[in-house]
RODO-2510 file (C-alpha; in nm, 4 decimals, decimal comma):
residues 228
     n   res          X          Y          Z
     1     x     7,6582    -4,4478     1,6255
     2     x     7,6966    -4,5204     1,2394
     3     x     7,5845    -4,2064     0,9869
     4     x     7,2388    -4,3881     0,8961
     5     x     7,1066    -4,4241     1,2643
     6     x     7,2246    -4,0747     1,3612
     7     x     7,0269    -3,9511     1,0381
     8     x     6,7300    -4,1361     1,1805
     9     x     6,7662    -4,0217     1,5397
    10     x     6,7544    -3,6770     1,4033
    11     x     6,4759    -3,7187     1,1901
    12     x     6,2802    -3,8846     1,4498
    13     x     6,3626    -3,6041     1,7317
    14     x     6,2564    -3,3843     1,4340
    15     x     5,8913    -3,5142     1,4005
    16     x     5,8610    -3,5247     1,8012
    17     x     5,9166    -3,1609     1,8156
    18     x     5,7039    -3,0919     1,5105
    19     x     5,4077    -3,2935     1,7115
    20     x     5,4143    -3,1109     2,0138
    21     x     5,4513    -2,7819     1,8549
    22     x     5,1389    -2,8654     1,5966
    23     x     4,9436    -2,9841     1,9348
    24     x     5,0597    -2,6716     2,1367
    25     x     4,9734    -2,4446     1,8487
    26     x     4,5917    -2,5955     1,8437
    27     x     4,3327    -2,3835     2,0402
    28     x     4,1710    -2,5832     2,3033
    29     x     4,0127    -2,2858     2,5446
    30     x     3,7268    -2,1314     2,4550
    31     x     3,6326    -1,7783     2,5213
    32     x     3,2633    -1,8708     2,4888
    33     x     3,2815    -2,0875     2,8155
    34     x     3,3926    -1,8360     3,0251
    35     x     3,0915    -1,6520     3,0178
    36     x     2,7034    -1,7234     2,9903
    37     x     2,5734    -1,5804     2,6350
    38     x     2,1684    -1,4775     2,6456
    39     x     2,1248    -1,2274     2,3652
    40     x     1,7753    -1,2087     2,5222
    41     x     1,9487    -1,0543     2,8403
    42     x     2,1838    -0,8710     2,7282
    43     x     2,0007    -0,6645     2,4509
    44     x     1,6954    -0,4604     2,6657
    45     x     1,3690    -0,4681     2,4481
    46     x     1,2772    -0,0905     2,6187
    47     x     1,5166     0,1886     2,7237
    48     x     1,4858     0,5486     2,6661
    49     x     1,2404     0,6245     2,4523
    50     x     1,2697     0,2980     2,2121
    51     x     1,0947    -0,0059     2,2942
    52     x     1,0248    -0,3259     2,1048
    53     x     0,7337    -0,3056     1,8567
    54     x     0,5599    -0,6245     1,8359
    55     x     0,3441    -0,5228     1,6006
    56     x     0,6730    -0,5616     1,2976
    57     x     0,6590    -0,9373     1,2764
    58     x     1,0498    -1,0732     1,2284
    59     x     1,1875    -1,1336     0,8650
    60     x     1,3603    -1,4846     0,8504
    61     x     1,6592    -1,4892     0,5902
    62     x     1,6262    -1,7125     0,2910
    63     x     1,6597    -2,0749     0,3594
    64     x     1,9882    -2,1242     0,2151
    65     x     2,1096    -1,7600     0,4407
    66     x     1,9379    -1,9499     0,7398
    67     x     2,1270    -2,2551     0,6831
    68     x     2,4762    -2,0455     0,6652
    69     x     2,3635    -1,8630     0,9677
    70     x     2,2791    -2,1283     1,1887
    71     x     2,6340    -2,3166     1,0389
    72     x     2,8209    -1,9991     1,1923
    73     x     2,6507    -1,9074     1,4724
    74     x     2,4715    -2,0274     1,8054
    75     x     2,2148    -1,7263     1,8525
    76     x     2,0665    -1,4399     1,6626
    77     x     1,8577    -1,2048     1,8252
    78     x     1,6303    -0,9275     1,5843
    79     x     1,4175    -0,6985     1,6602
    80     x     1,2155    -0,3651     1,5350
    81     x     1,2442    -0,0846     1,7679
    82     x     1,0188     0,1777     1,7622
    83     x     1,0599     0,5168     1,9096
    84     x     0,7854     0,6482     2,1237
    85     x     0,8308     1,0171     2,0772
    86     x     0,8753     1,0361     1,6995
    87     x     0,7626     0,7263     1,5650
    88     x     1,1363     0,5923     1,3882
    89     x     1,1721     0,2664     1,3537
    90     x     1,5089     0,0956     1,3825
    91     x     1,5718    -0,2970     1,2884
    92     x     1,8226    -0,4682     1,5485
    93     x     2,0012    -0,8127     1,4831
    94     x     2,2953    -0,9305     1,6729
    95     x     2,4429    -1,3212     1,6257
    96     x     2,6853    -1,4388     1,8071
    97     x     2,8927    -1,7337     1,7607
    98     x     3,1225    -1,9115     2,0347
    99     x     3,3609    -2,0265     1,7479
   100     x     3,5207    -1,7721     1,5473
   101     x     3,8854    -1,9590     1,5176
   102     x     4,0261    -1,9737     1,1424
   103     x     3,7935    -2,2241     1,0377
   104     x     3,4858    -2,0278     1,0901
   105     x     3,4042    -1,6707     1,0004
   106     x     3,1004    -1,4250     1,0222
   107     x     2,8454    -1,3522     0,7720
   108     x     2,9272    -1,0305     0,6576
   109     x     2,6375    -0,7883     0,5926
   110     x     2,8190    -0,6920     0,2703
   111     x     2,7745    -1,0372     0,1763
   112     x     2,4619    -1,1301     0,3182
   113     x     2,2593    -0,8529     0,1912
   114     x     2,3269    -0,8724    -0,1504
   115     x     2,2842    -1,2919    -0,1139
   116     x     1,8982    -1,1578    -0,0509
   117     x     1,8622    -0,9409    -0,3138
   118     x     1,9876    -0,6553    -0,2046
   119     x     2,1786    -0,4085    -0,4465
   120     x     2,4754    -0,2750    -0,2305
   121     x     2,4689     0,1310    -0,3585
   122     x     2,8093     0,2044    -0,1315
   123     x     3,0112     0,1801     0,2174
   124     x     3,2705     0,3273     0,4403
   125     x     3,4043     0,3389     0,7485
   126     x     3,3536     0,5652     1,0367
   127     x     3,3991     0,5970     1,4098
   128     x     3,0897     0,5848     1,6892
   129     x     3,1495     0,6958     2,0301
   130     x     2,9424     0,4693     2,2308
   131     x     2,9258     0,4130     2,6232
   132     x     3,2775     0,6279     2,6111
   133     x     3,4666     0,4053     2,3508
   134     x     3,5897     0,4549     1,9919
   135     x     3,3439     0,1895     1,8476
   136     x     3,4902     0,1521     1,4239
   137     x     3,2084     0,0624     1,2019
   138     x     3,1158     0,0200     0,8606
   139     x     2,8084     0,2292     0,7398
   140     x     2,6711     0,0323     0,3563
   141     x     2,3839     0,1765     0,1541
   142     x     2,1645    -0,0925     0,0417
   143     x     1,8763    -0,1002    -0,1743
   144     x     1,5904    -0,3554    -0,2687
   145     x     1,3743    -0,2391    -0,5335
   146     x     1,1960     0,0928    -0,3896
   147     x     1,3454     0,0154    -0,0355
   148     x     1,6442     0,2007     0,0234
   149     x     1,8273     0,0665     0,3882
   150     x     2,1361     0,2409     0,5361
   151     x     2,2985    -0,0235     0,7489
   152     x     2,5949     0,0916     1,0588
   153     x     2,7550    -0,2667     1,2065
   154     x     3,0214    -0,3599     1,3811
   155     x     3,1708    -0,7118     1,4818
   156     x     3,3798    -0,8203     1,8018
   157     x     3,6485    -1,1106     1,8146
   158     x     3,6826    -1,1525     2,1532
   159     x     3,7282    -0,8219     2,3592
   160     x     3,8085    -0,6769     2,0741
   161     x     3,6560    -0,4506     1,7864
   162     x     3,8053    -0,5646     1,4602
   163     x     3,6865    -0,3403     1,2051
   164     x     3,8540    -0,4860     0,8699
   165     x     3,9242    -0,8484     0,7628
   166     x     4,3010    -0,8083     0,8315
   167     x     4,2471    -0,7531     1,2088
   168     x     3,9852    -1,0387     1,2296
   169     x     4,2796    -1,2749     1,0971
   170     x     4,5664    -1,1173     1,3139
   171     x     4,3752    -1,1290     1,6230
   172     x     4,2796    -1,4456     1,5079
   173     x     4,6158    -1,6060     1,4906
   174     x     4,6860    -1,3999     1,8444
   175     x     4,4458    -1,6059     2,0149
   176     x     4,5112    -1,9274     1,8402
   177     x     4,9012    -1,8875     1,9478
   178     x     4,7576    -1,8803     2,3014
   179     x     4,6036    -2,1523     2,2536
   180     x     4,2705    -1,9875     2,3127
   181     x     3,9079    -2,0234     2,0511
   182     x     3,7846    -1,6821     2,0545
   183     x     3,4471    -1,5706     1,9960
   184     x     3,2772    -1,3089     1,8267
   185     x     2,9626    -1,0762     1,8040
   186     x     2,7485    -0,9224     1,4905
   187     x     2,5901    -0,5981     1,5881
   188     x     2,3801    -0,4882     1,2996
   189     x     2,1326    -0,2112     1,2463
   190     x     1,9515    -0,0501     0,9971
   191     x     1,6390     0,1325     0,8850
   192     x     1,4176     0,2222     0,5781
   193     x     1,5039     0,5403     0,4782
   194     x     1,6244     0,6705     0,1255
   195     x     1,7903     0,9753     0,3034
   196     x     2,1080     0,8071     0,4026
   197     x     2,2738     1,0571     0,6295
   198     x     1,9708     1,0936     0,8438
   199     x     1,9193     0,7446     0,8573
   200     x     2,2880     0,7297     1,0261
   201     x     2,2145     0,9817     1,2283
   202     x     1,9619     0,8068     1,3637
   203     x     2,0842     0,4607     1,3937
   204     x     2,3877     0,6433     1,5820
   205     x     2,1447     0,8297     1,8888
   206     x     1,9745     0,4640     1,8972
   207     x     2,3156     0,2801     1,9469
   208     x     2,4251     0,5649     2,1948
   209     x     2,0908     0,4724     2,3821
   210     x     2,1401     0,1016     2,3498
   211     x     2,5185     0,0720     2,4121
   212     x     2,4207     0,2674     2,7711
   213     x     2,1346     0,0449     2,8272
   214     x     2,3264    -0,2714     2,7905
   215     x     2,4346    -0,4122     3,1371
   216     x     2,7815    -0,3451     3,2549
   217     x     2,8724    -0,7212     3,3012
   218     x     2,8132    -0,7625     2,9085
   219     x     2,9775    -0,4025     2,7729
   220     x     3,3030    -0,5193     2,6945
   221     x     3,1496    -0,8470     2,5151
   222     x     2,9258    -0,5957     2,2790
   223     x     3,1456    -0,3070     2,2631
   224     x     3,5265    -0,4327     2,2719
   225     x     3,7428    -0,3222     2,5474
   226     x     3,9721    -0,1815     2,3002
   227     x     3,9905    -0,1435     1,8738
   228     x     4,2191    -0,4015     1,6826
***
């Protein structure tokens, strides 16, 4: 074999291997088929003493936050709980989307509230213990004229709680060298309340109610089996 055909032999065997690695390296199995997703199911509209109060009608985003929504994700449940006892009121909204591979990515409530007006006062991180897990979550202040709403969230890729952009992408690229599409859940809530603390103390006993009134089949889907 002359120099010029070996040269092209090795090119060629070259490309081959680059196909098969670029079509091994592309996710093909999707986490969102291997379970069925009903936010309707899986979120309880009564447990302790909070129930759903269907007297709060339900907010819609802007048009132009709807369209980016529905772009991102397949469902979004919210709600207004109500507390029987005292009378708090705590806003719910969860969206979940079956695609959360590089290409996509969730609407951040950093992002999205200020994309409605919202003037974004602060945020940090903290830690919830909820159904016996670490749950990391980010706590904003947010504020909308005279409204003032404190806002705890946390997001799930997966199994797993990813609590800062550079876990989303690592356990991104995890799944995606397994070949597998993960997907991912927006657990958001907040309330009107221009005393921040006790708002978060608040929205923390609701979640702690919530996160045990979730069934077990669903737990690890909503609250991560472990922390990224």
């Amino acid at each position: 074999m002359n120099g010029a055909r070996r040269r092209a032999v090795v090119v060629l065997s070259g490309m081959v291997a680059a196909a098969a690695l670029a079509k091994a390296g592309v996710p093909t199995k999707k986490i969102a088929d291997t379970w069925e997703t009903d936010l309707e199911k899986i979120f309880p509209v009564q447990f302790g003493d909070w129930q759903v109060d269907r007297s709060i009608p339900v907010i819609l985003p802007a048009p132009d936050v709807q369209a980016k929504l529905d772009a991102i994700y397949n469902q979004v449940l919210a709600r207004t709980y109500v507390n029987r006892r005292t009378g708090t009121r705590v806003m719910l909204s969860v969206a979940y989307g079956g695609d959360q591979s590089d290409g996509m990515s969730v609407h951040l409530p950093e992002v999205c509230y200020p994309a409605q007006g919202f003037q974004l006062l602060g945020q940090r991180s903290a830690t919830l213990k909820l159904l016996g897990r670490d749950i990391p979550v980010k706590q904003l202040r947010t504020r909308l004229g005279s409204r003032v709403e404190p806002v705890t969230y946390w997001l799930t890729l997966g199994e797993t709680v990813a609590a800062t952009r550079t876990q989303r992408k690592l356990r991104q690229m995890e799944y995606g060298l397994r070949g597998i599409v993960p997907d991912g859940m927006l657990v958001r809530v907040s309330s009107i309340d221009a005393d921040a603390e006790r708002a978060f103390g608040i929205q923390q006993a609701f979640l702690e109610g919530l996160a045990s009134a979730v069934p077990s089949q669903y737990a690890n889907r909503v609250l991560g089996t472990v922390s990224a």
